[in-house]
N, C-alpha and C positions, 0 to 999 in steps of 0.2 A: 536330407534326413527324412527317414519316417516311421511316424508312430503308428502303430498297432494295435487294438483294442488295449487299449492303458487303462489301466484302474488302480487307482490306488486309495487308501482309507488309512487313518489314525485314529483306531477305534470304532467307535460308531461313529467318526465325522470323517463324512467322503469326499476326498478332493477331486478325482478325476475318476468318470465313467465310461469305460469304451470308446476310449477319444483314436480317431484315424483321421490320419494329417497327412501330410506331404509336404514338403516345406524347400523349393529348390537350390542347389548349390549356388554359393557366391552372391549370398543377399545379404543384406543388412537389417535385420529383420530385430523390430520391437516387440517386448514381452508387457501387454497391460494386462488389467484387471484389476477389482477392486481390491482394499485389504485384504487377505484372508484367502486369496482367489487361487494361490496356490504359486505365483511366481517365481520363487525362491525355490520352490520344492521342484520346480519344472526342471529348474537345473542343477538338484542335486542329482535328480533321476538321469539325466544326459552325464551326466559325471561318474554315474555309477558310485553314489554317496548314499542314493539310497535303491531299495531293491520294490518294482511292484506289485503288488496282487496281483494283476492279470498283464498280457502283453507284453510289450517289447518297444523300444526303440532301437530304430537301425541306422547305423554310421560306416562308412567305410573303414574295414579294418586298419589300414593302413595310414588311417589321418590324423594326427597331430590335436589334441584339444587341450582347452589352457582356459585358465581366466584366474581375476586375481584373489585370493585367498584373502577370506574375511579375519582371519590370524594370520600374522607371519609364524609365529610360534610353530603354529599348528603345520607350517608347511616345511618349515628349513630346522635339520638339525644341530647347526652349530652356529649360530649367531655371533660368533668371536670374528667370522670373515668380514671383509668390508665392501660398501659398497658396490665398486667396480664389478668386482668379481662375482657377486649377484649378480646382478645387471649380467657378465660376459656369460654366466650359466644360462641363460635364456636359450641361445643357441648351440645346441651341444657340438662346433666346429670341432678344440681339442680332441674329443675322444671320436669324432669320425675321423680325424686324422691319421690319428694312433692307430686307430681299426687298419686305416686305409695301409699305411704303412706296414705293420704285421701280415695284413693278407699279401703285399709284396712280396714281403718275405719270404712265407708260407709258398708262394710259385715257385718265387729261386728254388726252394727242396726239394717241390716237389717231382717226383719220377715221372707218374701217372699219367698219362693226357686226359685222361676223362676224371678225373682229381684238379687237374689243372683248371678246365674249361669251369669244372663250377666255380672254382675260384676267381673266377674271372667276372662270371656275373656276379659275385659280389660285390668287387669291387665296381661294376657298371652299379649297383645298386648305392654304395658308397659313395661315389662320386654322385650319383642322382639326388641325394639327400645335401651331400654340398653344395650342389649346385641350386638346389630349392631354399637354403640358409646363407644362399650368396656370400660363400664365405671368402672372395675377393675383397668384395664390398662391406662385410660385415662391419668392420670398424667405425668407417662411414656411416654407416648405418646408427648404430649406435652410437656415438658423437652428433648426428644430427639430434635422436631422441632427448640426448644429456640435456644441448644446447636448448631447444624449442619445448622442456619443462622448466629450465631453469637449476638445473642440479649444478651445485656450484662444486667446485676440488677439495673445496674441505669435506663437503659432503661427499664423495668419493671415497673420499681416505678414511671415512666412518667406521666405525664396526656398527654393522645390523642391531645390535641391544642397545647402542645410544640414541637410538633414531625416537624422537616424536612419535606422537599416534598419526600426524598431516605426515609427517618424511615418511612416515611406515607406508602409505596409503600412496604416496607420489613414487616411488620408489618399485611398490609392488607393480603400478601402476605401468612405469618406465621399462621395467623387465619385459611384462606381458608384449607389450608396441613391441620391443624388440624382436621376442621368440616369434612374434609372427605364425604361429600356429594357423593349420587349414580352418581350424573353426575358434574362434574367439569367445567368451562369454565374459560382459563386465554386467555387474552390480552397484547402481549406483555410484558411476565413474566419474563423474563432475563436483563429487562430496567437498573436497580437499583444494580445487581450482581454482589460482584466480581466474581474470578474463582472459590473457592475455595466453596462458596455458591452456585453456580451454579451448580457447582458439584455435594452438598448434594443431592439438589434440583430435578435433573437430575432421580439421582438414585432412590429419593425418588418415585415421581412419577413411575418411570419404576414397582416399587411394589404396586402402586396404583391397585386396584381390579375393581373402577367403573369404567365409559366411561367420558372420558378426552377428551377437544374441545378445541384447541389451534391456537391462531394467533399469528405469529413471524416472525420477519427477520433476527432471527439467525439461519441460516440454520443445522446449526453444531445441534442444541437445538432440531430443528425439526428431525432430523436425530437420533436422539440419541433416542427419546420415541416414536415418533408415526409407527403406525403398520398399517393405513391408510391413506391417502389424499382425501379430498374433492375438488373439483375443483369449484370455481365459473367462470365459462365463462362468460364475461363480451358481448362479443360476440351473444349468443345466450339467455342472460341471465336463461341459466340452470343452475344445478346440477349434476357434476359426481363424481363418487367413484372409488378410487382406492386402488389396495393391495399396502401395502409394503411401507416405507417411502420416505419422499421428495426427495431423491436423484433415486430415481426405479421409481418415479412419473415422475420426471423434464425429466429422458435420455425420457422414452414415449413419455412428450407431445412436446418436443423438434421436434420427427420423426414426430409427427400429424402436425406440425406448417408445417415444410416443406414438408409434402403432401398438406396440405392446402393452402398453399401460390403456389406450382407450377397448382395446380385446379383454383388459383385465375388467377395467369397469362395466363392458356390458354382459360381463359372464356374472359377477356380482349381483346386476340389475335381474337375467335369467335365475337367478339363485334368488332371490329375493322372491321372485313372483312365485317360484315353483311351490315353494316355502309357503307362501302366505295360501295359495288355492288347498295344496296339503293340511294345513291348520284345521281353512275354513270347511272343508268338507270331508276330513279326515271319521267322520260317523257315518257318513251317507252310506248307500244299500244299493244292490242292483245295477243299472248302466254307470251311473255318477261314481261309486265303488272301485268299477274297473278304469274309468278315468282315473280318479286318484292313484291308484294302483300305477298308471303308464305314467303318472309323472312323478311319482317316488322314485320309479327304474331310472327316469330321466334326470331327476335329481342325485341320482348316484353313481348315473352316469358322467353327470358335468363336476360332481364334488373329483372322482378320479382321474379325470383328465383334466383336472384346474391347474390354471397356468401359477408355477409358485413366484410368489415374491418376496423378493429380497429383502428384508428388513432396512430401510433405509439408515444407511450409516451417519447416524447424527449423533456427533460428538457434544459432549456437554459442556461448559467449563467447570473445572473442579477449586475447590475452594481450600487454600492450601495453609489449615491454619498451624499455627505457632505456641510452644508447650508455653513455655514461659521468655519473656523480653530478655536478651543482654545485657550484659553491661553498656555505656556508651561507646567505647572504643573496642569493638570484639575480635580485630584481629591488630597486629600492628607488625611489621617487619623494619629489622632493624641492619644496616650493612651488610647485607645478605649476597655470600660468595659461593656459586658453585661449579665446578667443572665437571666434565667426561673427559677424561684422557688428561691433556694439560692444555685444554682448550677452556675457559671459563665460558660459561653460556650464558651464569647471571653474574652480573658485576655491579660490585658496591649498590644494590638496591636497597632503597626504604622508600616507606609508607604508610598510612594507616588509613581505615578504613571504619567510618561511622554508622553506628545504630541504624539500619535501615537504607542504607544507602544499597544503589545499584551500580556494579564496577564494572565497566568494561576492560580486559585486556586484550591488546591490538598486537600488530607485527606479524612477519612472513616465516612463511615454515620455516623452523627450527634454530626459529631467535630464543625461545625457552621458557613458548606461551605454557605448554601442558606440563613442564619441567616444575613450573613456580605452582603449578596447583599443584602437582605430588607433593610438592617441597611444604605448602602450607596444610595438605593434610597427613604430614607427615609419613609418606610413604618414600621418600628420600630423608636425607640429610644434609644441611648444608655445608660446606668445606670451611665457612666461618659464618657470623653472623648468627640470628635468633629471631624466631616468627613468634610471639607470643599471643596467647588467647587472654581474653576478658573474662570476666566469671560468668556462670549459667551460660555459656555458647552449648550449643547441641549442634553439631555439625553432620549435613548431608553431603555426598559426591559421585561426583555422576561422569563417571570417564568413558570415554570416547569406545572402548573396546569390555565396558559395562561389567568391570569388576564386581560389583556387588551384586551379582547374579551365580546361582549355582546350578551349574549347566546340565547337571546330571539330575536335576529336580525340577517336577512340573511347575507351570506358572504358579499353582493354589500353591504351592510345598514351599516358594519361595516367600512365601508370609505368612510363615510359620510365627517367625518372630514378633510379628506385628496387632497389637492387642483390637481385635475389630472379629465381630464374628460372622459365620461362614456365609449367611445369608445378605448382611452389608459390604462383604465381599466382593463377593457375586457379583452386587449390583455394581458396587465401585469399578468392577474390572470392564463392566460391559460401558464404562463411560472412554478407557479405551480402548473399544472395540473387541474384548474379548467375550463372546457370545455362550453362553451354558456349556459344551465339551471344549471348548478352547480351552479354558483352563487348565486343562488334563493332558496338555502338550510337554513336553518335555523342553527346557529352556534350548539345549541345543539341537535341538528340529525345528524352530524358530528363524524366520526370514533377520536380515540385521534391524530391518523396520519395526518388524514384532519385535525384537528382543530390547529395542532402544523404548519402545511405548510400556514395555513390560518393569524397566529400569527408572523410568519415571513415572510412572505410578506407582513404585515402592518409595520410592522419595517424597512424593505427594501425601504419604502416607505417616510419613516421617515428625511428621512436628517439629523440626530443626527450625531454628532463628538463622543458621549461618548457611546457604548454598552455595557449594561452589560445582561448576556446571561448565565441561569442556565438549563445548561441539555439540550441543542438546539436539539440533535439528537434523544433525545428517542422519538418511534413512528413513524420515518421515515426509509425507506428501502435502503440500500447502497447508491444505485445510486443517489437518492435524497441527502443524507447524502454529498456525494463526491462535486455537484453542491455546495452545501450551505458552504463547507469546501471553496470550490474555490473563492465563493464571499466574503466573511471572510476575505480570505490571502488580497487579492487586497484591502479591506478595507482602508482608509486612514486615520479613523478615529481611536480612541485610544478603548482597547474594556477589561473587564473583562471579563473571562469564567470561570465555572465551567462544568467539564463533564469528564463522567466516560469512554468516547470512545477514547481509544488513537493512533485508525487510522485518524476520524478528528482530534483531538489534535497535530496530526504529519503533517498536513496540514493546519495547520492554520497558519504555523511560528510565534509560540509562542518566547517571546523571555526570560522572567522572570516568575517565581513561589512561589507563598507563601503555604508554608506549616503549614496544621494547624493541632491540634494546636499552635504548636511552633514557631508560627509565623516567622520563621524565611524566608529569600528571595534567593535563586537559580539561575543561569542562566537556562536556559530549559534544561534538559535531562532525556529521555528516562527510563534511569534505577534511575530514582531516582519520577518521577511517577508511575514508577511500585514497588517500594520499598516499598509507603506507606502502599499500598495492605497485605500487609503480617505482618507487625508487630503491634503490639496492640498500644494503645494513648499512654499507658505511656513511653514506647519507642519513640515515636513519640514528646513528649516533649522537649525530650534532643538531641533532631537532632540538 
């Protein structure tokens, strides 16, 4: 791959300036930077998602790129197919087949010999594509994928619209491994994993043959496959490249930060002196005069070549208060039945759930974690049973793929509704990280990082008593993570969570757990969220 004076801008806020790369085939190469650094936009532009100001990047016409779609919606238009068959689209074997076969045809007829012969290298060209999609092996191939995520035969026989936001995410996941594309691009690929899938996953790539383009904030993930680092300096808005992975990358730019920051300070201390002699003899006459004069030039000198600094990204905690208290019991389910298909996913569940309390809900993808929060905010129906509310609940929801966002309006435009004015705004959004024109982004030009920070800070905003909160942390980077754990615990309001992260989970002071399917209810502990991990549903039953 390579880039060519790239330039690209959203308004007056400039992401990339004259950036020239080179970046060689068949790497595994990490995408960092901080918030805001442009990660996400690096490979809408390699996607041709989005168009830039200046320059180019250059790819082999001929090569295959992929990566997994931050909507299913958005990518597949009939979501009635099932599983499998996703998954077998990966590799377009059938219809080079079919080519292969009609261009046979097409000889038999033909009269021509020089008709013939191109016909011929088609088919070398056909065959060259089968053979690159190993379509011998392809089955194989695919069956190992199934086996080593975990995709079980029910889930197979699925249709794409009953899938979870975790199955949506393993799924797209599972295609991508297949298709095998020359160049790969994942997006926070370990969101949805447990360990054991992770694992697969890890190794599987590490055998990966083409060039692999990864954004993460699990470091250990970055560590483990990539063989380069790209660097987005948000700073200079370039491009660098590095050997060696994210930990050989970080001790580096660690040593640059602190050459750079002691050149910051003594340009500051130069500015300081030039400044104070300027002041003090800014009257003077004759020789003294013309000295002033050389170092006003030198002072305007050093102010235009100042090294800029980054605003240090220090998140705040935010204080997430509550209009008016609940009733004591503010939510309660009662024999709660629902299926997809004629598969039940929740069965005979009940519970309730008290004033203030903190709920965990546990289980493995698409036992019917994210199923039961539509179900209690009402955006399903149950096939029996009744979720009923307390009086004065004010209900927040915060779903995985950030429904309460309108994609087609800027960050500011999305709090329109929300009684705070423009100036307390402002400030509120710059506690997550949204800086003076950031706000003026468009919700879908939005990394899924931004878009998830942009979705809990309207919730934050919210005054709800009742939170229910599926997958809060995918998409955000620790430190982020740790802040939003903090305002959580303080919460006073009553909150269900779902989520696969059990360092926030250990900071939330969770206090109760339902485990599903077995509905059954736990005081919080530790080894008994990491127990589901490991054993299959029908064990999971009889807990």
């Amino acid at each position: 791959m390579k880039i060519k004076n790239l330039s690209l801008s959203f308004g007056v806020h400039e992401i990339f300036k004259n950036v020239n790369l080179d970046i060689p085939e068949n790497e595994k190469v990490g995408i960092v930077g901080v918030n805001g650094a442009g990660k996400s936009t690096f490979f809408k532009l390699i996607m041709k998602r989005l168009e830039p100001d200046e320059g180019k990047i250059i790819i082999k016409e001929d090569y295959n790129i992929d990566l997994i779609p931050q909507v299913l919606e958005d990518e597949v238009s009939d979501l009635s197919i099932d599983v499998f068959s996703y998954l077998e689209s990966g590799r377009p074997i059938k219809k080079l087949e079919a080519d292969l076969q009609k261009t046979y045809e097409e000889i038999a007829k033909e009269q021509s010999e020089n008709k013939q012969k191109l016909l011929f290298k088609k088919v070398d060209k056909i065959e060259q594509k089968l053979q690159f999609y190993r379509y011998l092996e392809a089955e194989e191939d695919l069956l190992k994928i199934v086996y080593g995520m975990k995709i079980e035969d029910t889930l197979l026989n699925s249709k794409l619209s009953d899938l979870s936001g975790g199955q949506k995410s393993k799924i797209t996941f599972a295609r991508l491994l297949y298709a095998s594309p020359e160049i790969m691009f994942l997006d926070e690929p370990t969101n949805h994993l447990d360990e054991d899938t992770k694992a697969f996953v890890t190794n599987y790539l590490k055998d990966y043959k083409g060039s692999l383009y990864v954004i993460s904030h699990d470091i250990e993930f970055l560590n483990e496959i990539t063989t380069k680092i790209v660097f987005i300096d948000k700073r200079t808005k370039k491009m660098e490249l590095f050997d060696g992975n994210y930990n050989k990358f970080i001790k580096l730019h660690n040593e640059r930060e602190k050459t750079l920051n002691r050149l910051i300070e003594i340009e500051a201390e130069k500015e300081k002196k030039l400044q104070s002699f300027i002041d003090k003899y800014s009257s003077s006459s004759g020789k003294r005069k013309r000295v002033v004069q050389d170092r006003e030039k030198k002072l305007e000198k050093l102010k235009r070549e100042k090294i800029e600094v980054i605003k240090t990204q220090k998140q705040v905690k935010v204080d997430m208060d509550i209009e008016n208290e609940s009733s004591v019991i503010p939510i309660k389910a009662k024999n709660l039945y629902f299926k997809y298909d004629k598969n039940y996913i929740i069965h005979n569940l009940s519970f309730e759930i008290e004033r203030g309390e903190k709920f965990l809900i546990v289980g493995q993808n698409g036992v019917g974690k994210s199923t039961l929060l539509k179900l209690i905010v009402k955006n399903l129906e149950p096939n029996s049973g009744e979720i009923n509310y307390g009086t004065k609940v004010k209900l927040a929801y915060y779903a995985q793929e950030h429904e309460i966002l309108e994609k087609n309006k800027t960050i500011f435009e999305n709090f329109n509704d929300v009684d705070i004015t423009d100036k307390k705004l402002r400030s509120f959004l710059g506690r997550f990280l949204f800086f003076e024109d950031d706000i003026y982004k468009k919700v879908s030009t939005l990394s899924p990082g931004e878009r998830a920070r942009v979705a809990l800070a309207k919730i934050s905003l919210s005054k709800a008593n009742l939170l229910i909160l599926d997958e809060p942390t995918n998409h955000l980077d620790k430190d982020t993570q740790k802040i939003i754990a903090e305002t959580f615990k303080d919460y006073k309001g009553t909150m269900l969570v779902v989520s696969h992260n059990p360092e926030f989970v250990d900071n939330l002071g969770i206090e109760r757990v339902l485990l599903l399917p077995s509905g059954k209810i736990y005081f919080y502990d530790r080894k008994i969220v990491k127990k589901y991990e490991k054993i299959n549903k029908n064990e999971l039953k009889h807990l």
